[in-house]
N, C-alpha and C positions, 0 to 999 in steps of 0.2 A: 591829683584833682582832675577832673572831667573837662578837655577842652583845651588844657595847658600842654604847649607844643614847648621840649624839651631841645635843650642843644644835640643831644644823641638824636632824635628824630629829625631835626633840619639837615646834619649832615648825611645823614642816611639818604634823605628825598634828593639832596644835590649829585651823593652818591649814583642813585636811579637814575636821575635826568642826565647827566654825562653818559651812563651806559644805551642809552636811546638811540635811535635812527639818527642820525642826521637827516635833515632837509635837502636835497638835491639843489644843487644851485638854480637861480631860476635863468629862462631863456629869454634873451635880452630880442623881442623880435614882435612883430607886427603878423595878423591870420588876416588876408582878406577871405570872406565866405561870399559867395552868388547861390542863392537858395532857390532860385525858381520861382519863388512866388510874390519878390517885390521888384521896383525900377531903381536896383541900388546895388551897392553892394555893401555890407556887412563890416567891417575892422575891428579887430580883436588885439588888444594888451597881453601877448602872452606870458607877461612876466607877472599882470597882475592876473590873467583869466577874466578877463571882462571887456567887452564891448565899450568904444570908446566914441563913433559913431558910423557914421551912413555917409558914402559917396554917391547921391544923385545921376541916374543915369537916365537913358530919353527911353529906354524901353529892360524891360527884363532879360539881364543878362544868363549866359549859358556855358561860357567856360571862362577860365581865368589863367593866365599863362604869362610866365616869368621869360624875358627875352635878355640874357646879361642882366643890368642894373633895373631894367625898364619893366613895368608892368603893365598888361594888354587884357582886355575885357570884349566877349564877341556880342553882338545885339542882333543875334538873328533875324528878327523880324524890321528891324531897321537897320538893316543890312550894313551893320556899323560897326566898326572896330572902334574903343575906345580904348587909347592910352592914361594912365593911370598915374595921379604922381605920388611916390609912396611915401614921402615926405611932407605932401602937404595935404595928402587927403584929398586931393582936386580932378577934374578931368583936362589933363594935358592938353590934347588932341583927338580928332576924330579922322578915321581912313573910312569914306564910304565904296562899297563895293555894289557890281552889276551884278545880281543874284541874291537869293538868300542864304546866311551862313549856316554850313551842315555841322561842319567840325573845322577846329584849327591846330597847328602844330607848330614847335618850333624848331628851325633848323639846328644842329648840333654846335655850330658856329655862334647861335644865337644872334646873328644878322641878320636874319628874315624870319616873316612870319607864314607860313604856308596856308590858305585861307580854302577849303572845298566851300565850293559855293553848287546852290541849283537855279535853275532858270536863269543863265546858261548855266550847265554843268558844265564845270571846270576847276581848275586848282589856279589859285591869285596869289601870287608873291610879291610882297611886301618890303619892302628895305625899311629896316627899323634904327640900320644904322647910324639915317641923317636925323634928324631934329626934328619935332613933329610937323611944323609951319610947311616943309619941304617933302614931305614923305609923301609916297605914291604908289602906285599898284606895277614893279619894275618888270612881271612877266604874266600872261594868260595863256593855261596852256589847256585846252576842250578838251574833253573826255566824251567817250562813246556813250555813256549812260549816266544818268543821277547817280550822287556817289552818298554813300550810308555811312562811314566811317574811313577813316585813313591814320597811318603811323607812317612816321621818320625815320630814315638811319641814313645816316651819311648824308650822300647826296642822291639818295633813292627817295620816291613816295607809293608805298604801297596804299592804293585805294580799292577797298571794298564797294561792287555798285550796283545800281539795282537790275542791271543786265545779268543777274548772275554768276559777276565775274569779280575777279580780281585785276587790277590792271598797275601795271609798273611803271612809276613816271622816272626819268632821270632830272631832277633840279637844275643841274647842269646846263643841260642842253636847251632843256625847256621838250624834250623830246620823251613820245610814248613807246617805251621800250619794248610792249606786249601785254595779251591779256588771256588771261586764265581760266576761263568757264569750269567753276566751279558743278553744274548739277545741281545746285541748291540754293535759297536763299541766301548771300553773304549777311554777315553781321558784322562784329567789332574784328578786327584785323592789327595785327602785332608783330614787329619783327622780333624775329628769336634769333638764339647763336651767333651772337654779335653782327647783325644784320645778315648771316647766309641764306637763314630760311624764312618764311614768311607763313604764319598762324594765322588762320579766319575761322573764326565760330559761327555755324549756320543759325540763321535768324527764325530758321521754321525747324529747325529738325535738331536732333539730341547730339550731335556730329562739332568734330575739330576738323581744318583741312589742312595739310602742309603741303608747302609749296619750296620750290630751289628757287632762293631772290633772282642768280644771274640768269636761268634757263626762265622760270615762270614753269617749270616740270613738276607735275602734282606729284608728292613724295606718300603720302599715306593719308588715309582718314582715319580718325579714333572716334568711335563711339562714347556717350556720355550717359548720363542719368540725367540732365535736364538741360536745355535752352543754356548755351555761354552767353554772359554778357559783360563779364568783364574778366581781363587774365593780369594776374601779379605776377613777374618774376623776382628770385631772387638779389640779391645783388650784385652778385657774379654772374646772374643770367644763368644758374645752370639747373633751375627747378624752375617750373608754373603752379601757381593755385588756379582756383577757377569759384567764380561767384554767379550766383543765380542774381535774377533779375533783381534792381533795385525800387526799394518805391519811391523813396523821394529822391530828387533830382536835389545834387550836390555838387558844387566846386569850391574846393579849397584851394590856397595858394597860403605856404611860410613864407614869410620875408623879413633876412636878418636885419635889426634894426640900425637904421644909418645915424650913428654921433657925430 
């Protein structure tokens, strides 16, 4: 009869569905997104894939960055660091700073937060360490030039500036260890080979530049096919990709969810 599901066809379909994919377990964790174009930031259910809501902030945020347990949001144009509570969805604290925020990074340690500021140009270290109520700007260290980009390793700060240059900060000291006249516009800037050499992508021209971290000695330029703007290494550091320019302005941060 037309319609009638037999015992041989139920165990057949159960048969199929046991031979199927499995589902991957889901990711027990929280997505903050800063998209550029609102005064908030975004949170995402990664376990369900869906937005759960919106963190209030006082201006539109620009990068978003994990310090140990603690989460930090930069507000460039109101020169604001805002601390993040991942738990509650709230704005912890606020660290204002002298200058506008360019770029920030976090130390290897995840104690401080290293802040390129302009007007003044310099680099503003942060101790993230203490509590928010107590937190302050623990070092200013001026730079020769407006700085365009900066990366981390150790207790080095390679910054990329608008002098054409690259310049070498030590954390440490609070001291400027040298600087590198590139030739060219610098752009995004990355340490390679476990912090020895230092990568800056020219911002006007199809060019990589290498650098030796402890001389600041130009090692080679490599030609390109278009403008870098942003470099992946592998996980072991021992390949780069390379990405042409993006259109929309994106920061993501995972965060494993706290029970």
């Amino acid at each position: 009869m037309a319609g009638r599901l037999t015992r041989r066809a139920m165990l057949a379909a159960t048969a199929l569905a046991a031979c199927g994919r499995r589902r991957a377990p889901r990711y027990s964790g929280w997505l903050f997104i800063a998209s550029g174009g609102e005064r908030g930031i975004a949170v995402g259910d990664l376990a369900e894939f869906r937005r759960v809501t919106t963190i209030a902030l006082p201006q539109i945020p620009q990068q978003i960055l994990r310090a140990g347990a603690k989460v930090f949001a930069t507000c460039p144009d109101a020169h604001l660091i805002c601390e993040i509570d991942p738990a509650r969805f709230t704005v912890a604290g606020r660290t204002g700073l002298s200058g506008r925020i360019v770029c920030c990074g976090v130390a290897t340690n995840g104690a401080v937060l290293v802040v390129a500021t302009d007007g003044p140009a310099a680099l503003q270290i942060i101790d993230v360490a203490s509590d928010a109520a107590s937190r302050r700007i623990a070092k200013t260290i001026a730079l020769p030039h407006p700085p365009i980009a900066m990366d981390i390793s150790d207790d080095m700060a390679a910054v990329s500036t608008a002098g054409d240059s690259v310049v070498r900060v030590s954390l440490t000291s609070g001291r400027i260890l040298g600087s590198t006249e590139l030739g060219l516009l610098g752009g995004i800037v990355r340490f390679g080979q476990k912090g020895k050499s230092i990568l800056a992508g020219a911002a006007d021209q199809n060019q990589i530049v290498s650098l030796d971290a402890a001389t600041g000695a130009l090692l080679a330029r490599l030609p390109l096919a278009f403008v870098p703007t942003h470099f992946c290494f592998s996980a072991d550091g021992g390949q780069m990709s390379l990405r042409e320019p993006a259109t929309i302005p994106l920061s993501l941060l995972a965060r494993t969810r706290v029970r």
